[in-house]
N, C-alpha and C positions, 0 to 999 in steps of 0.2 A: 519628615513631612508632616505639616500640621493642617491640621482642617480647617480651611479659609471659611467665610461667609456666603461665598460661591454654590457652597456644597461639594465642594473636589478636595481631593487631596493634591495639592503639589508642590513642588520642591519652593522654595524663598525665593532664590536665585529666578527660577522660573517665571512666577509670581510677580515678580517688580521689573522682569524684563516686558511680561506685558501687557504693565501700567504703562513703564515709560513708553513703547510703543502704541500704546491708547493713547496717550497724550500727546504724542508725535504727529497723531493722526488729528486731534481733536476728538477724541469720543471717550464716550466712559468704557471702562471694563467690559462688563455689559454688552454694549454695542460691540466692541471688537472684538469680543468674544462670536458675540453670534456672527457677524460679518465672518467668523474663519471658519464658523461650520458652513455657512452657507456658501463663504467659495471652495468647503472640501465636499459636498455636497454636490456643488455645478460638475466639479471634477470631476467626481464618479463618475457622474450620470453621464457627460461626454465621453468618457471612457468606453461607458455598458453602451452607450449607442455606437460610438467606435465597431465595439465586438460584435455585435450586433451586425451592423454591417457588413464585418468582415467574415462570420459568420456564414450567411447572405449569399454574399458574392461568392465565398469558395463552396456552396453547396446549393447553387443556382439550378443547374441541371439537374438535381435530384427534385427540385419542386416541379422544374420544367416537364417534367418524365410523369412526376401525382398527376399535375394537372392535366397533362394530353391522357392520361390513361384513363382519369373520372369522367373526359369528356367524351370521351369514341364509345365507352363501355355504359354510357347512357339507353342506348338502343339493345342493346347486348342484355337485357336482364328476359327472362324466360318469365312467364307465366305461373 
């Protein structure tokens, strides 16, 4: 692996697969470079909101339970 212009190191084969798929698209390197971070970037993040939700949803009741108990225990505090 030789160190491109990029700043990466990556394989040749790799490298000129994508060119030709920059070119495929119309962009430069460049461009289709960052275009793949940014849709692996969306990915994530759909992902963590996914988990996140699901999260959530399987431990609904335990928040449901915080909040009825910070709310009743308002009156409940002693002097």
């Amino acid at each position: 692996m030789a160190k491109t212009q990029l700043g990466a190191r990556v394989d040749q084969d790799v490298a000129e697969l994508a060119k030709m798929r920059a070119a495929d698209l119309g962009l430069s390197i460049g461009d289709y470079l960052a275009r793949l971070v940014q849709d692996d970037a969306s990915g994530l993040r759909a992902r963590a909101v996914d988990a996140a939700a699901r999260f959530l949803a399987e431990h609904q009741d335990v928040f449901d339970e915080a909040e009825d108990g910070r709310q009743t225990s308002r009156g409940a505090r002693a002097a």
